[in-house]
N, C-alpha and C positions, 0 to 999 in steps of 0.2 A: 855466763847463763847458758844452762842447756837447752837445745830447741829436737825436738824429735820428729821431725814431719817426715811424709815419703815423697820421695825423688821420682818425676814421672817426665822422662826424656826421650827426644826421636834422635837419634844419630846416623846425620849424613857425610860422608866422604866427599871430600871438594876434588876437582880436578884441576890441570894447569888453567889458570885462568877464571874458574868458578868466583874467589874472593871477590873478583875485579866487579862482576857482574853481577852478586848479592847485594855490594857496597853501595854499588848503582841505582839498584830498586825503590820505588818512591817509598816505601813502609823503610826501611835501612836508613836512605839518605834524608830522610825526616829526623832522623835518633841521632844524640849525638851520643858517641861510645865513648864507655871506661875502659884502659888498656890496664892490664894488669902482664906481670912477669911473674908467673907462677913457680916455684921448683916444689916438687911434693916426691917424701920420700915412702914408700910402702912398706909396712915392715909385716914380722909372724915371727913362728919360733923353727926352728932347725926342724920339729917334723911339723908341721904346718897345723897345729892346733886350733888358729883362727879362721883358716881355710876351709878347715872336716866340720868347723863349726859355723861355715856360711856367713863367715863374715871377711870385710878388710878394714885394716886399719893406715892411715896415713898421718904424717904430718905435711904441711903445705908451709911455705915460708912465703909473704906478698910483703916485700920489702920489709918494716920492722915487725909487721904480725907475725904470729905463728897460732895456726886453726889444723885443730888435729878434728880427724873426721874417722867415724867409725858405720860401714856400709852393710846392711845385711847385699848377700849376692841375689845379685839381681833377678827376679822374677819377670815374667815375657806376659803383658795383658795387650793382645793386639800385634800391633809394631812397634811399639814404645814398650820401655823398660821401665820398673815396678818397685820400689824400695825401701825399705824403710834407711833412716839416714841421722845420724847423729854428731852434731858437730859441737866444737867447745875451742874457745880462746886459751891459748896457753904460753907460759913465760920462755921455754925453750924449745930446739930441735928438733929432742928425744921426747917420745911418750911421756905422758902422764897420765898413770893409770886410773886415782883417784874419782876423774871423773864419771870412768864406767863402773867402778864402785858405786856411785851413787845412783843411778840408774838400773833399773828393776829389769828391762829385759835383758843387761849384759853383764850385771858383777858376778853371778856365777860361773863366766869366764876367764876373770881377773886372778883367781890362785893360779889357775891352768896353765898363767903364760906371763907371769911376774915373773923380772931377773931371766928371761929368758928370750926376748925380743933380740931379732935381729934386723937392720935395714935388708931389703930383697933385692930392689932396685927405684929406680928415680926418674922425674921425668920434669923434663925443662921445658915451659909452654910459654907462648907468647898469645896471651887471650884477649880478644876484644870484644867486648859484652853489649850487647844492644838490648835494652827494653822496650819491648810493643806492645801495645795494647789492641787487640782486636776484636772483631767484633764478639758479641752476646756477653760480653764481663772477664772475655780472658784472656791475661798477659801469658806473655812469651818472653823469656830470657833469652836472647841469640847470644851464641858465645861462638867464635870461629877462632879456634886450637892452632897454632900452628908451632912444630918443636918435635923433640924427641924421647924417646924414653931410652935410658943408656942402662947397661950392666956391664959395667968395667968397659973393655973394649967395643963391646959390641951395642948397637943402638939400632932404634926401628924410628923411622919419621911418621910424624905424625903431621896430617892435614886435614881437619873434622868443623864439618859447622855442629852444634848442641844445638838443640829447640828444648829448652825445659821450661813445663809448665807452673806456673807461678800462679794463678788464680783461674777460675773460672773451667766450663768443658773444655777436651780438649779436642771438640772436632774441628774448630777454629786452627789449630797448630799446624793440623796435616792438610788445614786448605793452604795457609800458608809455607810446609813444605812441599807441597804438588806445584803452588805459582814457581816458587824458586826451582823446581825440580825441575820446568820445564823452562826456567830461563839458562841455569846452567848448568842443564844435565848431571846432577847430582847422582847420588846413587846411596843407598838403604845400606848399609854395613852396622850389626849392634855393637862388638865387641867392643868393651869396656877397655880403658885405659891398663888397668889392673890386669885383665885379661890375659891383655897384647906383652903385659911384662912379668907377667907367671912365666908364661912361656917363653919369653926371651930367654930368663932367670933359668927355669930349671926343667925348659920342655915337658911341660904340664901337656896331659893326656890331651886327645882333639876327640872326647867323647859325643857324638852326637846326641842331640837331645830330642826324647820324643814325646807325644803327642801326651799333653795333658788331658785328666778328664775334663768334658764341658760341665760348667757350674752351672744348670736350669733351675729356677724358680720353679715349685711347684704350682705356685699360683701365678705364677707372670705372664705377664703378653707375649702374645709371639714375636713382637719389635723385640721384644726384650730377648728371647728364646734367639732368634737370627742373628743378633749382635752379640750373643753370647759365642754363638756358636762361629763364628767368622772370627770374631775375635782370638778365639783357640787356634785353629786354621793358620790362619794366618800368624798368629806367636810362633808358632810350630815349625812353620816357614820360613820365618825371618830369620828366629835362632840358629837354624841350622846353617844360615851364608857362609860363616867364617870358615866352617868344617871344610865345608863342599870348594872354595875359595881354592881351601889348602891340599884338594884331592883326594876327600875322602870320600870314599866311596858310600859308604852307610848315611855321611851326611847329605850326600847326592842322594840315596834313597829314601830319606825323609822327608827331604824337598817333593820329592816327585810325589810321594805320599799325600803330603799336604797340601801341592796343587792340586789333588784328586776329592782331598778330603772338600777344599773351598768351593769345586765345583760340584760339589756333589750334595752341598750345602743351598748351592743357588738351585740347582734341579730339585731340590725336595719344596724348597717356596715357591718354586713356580706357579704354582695356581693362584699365589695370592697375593703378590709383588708386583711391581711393575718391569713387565716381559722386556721390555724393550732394551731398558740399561743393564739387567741381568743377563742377558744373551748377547752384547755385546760382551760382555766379559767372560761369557763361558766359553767364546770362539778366541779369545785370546788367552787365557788359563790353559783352553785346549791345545793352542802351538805352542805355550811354553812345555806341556807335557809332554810335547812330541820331543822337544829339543832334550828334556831331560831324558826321556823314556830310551834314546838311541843312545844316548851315554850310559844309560842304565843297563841296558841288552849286553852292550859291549864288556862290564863291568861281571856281570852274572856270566857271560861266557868265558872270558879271561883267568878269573879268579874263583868262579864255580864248576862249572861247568867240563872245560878242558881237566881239570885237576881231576875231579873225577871221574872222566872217562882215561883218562893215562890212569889212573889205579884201578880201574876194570878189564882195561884193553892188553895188559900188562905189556906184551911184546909189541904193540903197533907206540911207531917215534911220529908223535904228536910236536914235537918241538919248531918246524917249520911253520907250524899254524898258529904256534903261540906266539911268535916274534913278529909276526904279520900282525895279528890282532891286535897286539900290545900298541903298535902304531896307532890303527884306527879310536885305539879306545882313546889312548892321549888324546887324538885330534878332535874327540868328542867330547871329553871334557872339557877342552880349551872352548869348545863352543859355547859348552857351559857357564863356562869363566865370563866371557864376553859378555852374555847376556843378562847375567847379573850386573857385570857393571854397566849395564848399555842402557838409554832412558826409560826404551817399554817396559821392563821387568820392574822397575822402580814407580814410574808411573801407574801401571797400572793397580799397585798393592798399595799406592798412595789414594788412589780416588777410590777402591772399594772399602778400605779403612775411613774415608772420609762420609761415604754413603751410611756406612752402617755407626756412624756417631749419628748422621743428622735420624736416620732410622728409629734408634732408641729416643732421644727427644721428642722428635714428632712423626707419629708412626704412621702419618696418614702417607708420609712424604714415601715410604715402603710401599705401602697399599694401601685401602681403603678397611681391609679388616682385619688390618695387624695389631689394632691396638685389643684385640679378642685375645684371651685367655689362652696358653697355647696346649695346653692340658686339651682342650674342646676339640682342637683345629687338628692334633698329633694324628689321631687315627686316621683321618681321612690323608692327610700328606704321607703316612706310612703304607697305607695299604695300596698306594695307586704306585710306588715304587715298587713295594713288594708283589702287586699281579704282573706289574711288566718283566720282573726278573722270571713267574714262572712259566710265562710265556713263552720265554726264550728256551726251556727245558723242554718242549713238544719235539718229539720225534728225536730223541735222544741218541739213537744212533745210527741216525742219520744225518747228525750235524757236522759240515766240515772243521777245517781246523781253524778258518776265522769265524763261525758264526761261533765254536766255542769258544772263543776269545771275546768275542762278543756278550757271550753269556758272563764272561769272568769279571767284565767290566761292569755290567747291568749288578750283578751280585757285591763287587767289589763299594758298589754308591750301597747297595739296601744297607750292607755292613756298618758302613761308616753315618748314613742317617740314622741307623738301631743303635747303634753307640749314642751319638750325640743328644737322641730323645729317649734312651731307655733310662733318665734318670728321673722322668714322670712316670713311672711305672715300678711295680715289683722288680725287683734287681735281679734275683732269679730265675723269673722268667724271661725279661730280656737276657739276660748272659745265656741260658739256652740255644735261645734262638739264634743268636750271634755264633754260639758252638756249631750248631746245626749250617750254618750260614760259612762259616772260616771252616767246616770235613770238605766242604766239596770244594771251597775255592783252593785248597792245598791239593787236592788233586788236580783240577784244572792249570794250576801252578805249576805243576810236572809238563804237564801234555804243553802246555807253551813254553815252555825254558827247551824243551825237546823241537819244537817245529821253528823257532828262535837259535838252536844252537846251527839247525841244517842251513837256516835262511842267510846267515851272517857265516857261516866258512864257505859258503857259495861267494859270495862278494868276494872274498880272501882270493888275490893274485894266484893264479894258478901254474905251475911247475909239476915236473913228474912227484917230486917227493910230497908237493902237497893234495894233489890228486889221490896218491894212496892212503895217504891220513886223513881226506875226506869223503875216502868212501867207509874209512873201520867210524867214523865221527857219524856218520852219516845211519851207517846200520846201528850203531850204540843206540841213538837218541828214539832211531824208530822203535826199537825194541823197550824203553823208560815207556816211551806215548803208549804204546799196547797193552803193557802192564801197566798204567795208569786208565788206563781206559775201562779195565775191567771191573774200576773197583769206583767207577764215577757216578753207574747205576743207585747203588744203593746210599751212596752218600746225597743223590739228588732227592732220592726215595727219603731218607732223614729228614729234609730240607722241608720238602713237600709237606711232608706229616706234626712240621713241629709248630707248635702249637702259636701262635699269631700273641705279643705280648701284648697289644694296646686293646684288642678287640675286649 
């Protein structure tokens, strides 16, 4: 029988000792668990046909079963993962196609990759499955993985608790991954099983993945509008772990993005939320962005930065300064590293995911007038963002180089709240504005990667050789800020003039 539902799961990473202490828990030690031995093999074709076409296929073997499972790739709503899912009982090992034959979203797949399936790779699990029932009507599967996925010689361990939702909301799931998260320091990691064995298999790209648009109701509440829009935020976030994990830089700069975007989501409700739990969390989203933001500096001077002043400066030997940074940046991304897997960065994107499920249910639980229209409420939360940014534009040149940076940050939040609410409004008049909005932050962008490149080759251990590379470093950068400077007037003038999309 075929069943077609979507797969809607949180995936935490266990530490040494975590199992001991889930097991333990009075909701765990209530359930008594199914142990299953699962081997599931993945298959596609020689150029990855089911892959380009966003899906997986597997068979699974559970002693004499075999349940072949066909996955669209996983979409990001929140911090749980999103999918549609297809599964079927079958008499052998190997694929059987027929069933996605019969099935209307996948048989025109089926010519594409008949007679041309190949095993990819496998993964041997030893699963023990808990059912919970929690509160408001909705269960939880726990499933805690432990095993590995092999491709010939090489294998990766696996050690994962699964929370997948089985009935009812699920802001229930992630109060119960925050209790365990704070019994056994858990930690948020999404990549899929599949994922983890692409890349074993045939080092599949570590694309980072960016920011979807926010889905707003025209006519919906602003409960609805803020859980929409956190929801994004925080997808955005989450997904990128693996990237950033594995030292990528870009996936490092999507994260820091999309801490800026979450906080910049809670400063636009401000007026109409409750201040107290949103500004504890905007003073810790803020030190996770410091943590990312110095990783980030390091990243932009190493591999922007420097390269392009060695192709300007042509004769001055920059290479003293690059081996020096290269240290520092490692050592601030390993900070990185750390802090992902460390409780507060897990914690804290567990309890604002849990805030903003109970939000959407009962929105009085947000504020008292969030169950209003948000279409009503948009202009006045936009325009009190948008005067404090042109605030910051007085005396234009005579702003040093932190109140501009100052200004980049104030502009950097209007951007990202005109994005997320310009989808109640005319489209082209928000993307104007946003245009007008992104001319002056791309210069302000100059003038700080410039007062950013001086600040960070100062720290830089000093020697004779690296003294004379940072003073051609140092005249470079001032000379980028000057000529950025020149041309920051008129793109503020743009800014100033262009025309307000909600009004």
């Amino acid at each position: 029988m075929t069943r077609g539902p979507r797969e809607i799961e949180l995936k935490l990473q266990l530490r040494r000792g975590s199992r001991q202490v889930i097991e333990a828990t009075r909701k765990f030690a209530a359930v008594a668990p199914k142990r299953l031995d699962l081997l599931s093999t993945y298959y596609d074709t020689p150029d990855g046909v089911l892959r380009k076409a966003g899906l997986t296929l597997r068979v699974r073997r559970m002693g004499a079963m075999r349940i072949q499972t066909v996955k669209a790739m996983e979409s990001r709503w929140g911090i749980s993962s999103d999918r549609p899912e297809w599964e079927w009982p079958i008499q052998h090992d190997s694929p059987n196609l027929d069933p996605l034959s019969a099935t209307s979203a996948l048989k025109r797949i089926v010519p594409k990759i008949r007679g041309g399936l190949l095993p990819l790779f496998e993964s041997k699990i030893r699963r023990t499955v808990y059912l919970l029932h929690l509160t408001d009507g909705t269960i939880v599967e726990a499933s805690i993985d432990e095993g590995a996925i092999r491709v010939g010689a090489r294998r990766q361990a696996i050690s994962e608790l699964e929370l997948e939702l089985k009935a009812g909301p699920i802001g229930p799931l992630y109060g119960l991954a925050s209790q365990l998260q704070k019994a056994a320091r858990l930690w948020i990691s999404p990549e899929s099983k599949f994922a983890r064995g692409l890349r074993l298999a045939i080092g599949d790209d570590d694309t980072p993945h960016k920011p979807e648009p926010v889905a707003l109701k025209k006519r919906g509440s602003a409960a609805g509008g803020l859980h929409a829009i956190l929801g994004t935020t925080l997808g955005h976030l989450v997904a990128n772990i693996p990237q950033t994990l594995r030292g990528s830089p870009e996936g490092l700069h999507q994260m820091r993005a999309a801490l800026r975007a979450t906080r910049a989501a809670l400063q636009l409700f401000e007026p109409v939320v409750d201040c107290s739990t949103a500004n504890s969390w905007d003073l810790r989203l803020q030190r996770l962005g410091h943590l990312f933001g110095r990783a980030r500096d390091w990243d932009v001077f190493c591999l922007r930065m420097l390269p392009k002043a060695k192709r300007d400066l042509g004769n001055s030997d920059l290479r003293p300064l690059t081996r020096a940074a290269e240290i520092d940046r490692q050592r601030a991304h390993k900070a990185v590293e750390d802090a992902i897997r460390g409780h507060a960065f897990s914690a804290l994107i567990l309890e604002i995911a849990q805030w903003a499920e109970t939000g959407l249910a009962k929105p009085h639980a947000f504020g008292p007038r969030m169950d209003k229209r948000l279409k009503h409420m948009a202009p006045a939360l936009l325009n009190r963002i948008h005067l404090r940014a042109r605030r910051k534009t007085r005396h234009l040149n005579q702003l040093s180089v932190l109140e501009l940076h100052a200004l980049r940050k104030s502009l950097k939040r209007v951007r990202y709240d005109a994005q997320s609410l310009g989808a109640l409004f005319p489209p082209r008049a928000a993307r104007d504005y946003c245009k007008a909005c992104q001319g002056v932050l791309q210069i302000l962008g100059t003038i700080n990667d410039a007062a950013m490149t001086r600040r960070l080759a100062k720290r830089l251990t000093s020697n004779g050789s690296h003294s004379v590379a940072k003073l051609a470093l140092e005249r470079w950068s001032l000379r980028r800020a000057a000529r950025a400077k020149l041309e920051l007037e008129a793109a503020v003038s743009k800014f100033k003039h262009a025309p307000v999309f909600w009004s």
